[in-house]
C-alpha positions, 0 to 999 in steps of 0.5 A: 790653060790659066785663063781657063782656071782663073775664069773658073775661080773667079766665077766660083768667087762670084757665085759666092758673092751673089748667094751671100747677097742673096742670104743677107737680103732674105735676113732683111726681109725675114726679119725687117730693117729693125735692130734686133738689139735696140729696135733702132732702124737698122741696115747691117747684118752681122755675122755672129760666128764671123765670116773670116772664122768660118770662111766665105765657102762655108754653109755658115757664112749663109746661114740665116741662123748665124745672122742679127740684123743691128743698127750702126750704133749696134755693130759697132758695138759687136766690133770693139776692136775695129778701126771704128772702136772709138766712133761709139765713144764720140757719138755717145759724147754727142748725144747722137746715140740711138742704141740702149746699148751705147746708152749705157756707156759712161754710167 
């Protein structure tokens, strides 16, 4: 019997994890591989009402509305507190920046 129900629940895990690859791919082709914030190519699809808030069953987490497409420089950006806070420090230093926001930065 707890197979049964470990099966179930993976599978409702797994159909989950298909509809949100699916949404985050119908943004992306809706909106094309372009920064919504900088025009930079971009390649992440950040969820502006986070999916730890809202949760992976919730109707926002797939919903297009709630989605930006951003380039890395970008999401970084809409993360400060991240393991990755001080990578944008780094790249703005180097001059690798491609985002207007990371421009910005020391000025």
């Amino acid at each position: 019997m707890s197979r049964r129900r470990r099966r179930r629940s993976t599978s409702k895990v797994a159909a989950a994890q298909r509809r949100y690859r699916r949404a985050i791919f119908t943004v992306l082709e809706q909106r094309g591989e372009e920064c919504e914030c900088c025009h930079a190519p971009a390649r992440h699809v950040h969820h502006i009402i986070t999916v730890a808030t809202s949760g992976i069953d919730s109707e926002l987490a797939f919903e297009p509305a709630n989605m930006m497409v951003l380039c890395d420089d970008c999401h970084v950006l809409m993360h400060p507190g991240s393991k990755n806070r001080n990578m944008w420090w780094r790249m703005a230093e180097s001059g690798k920046s491609r985002g207007h926001a990371l421009n910005r930065v020391g000025r």
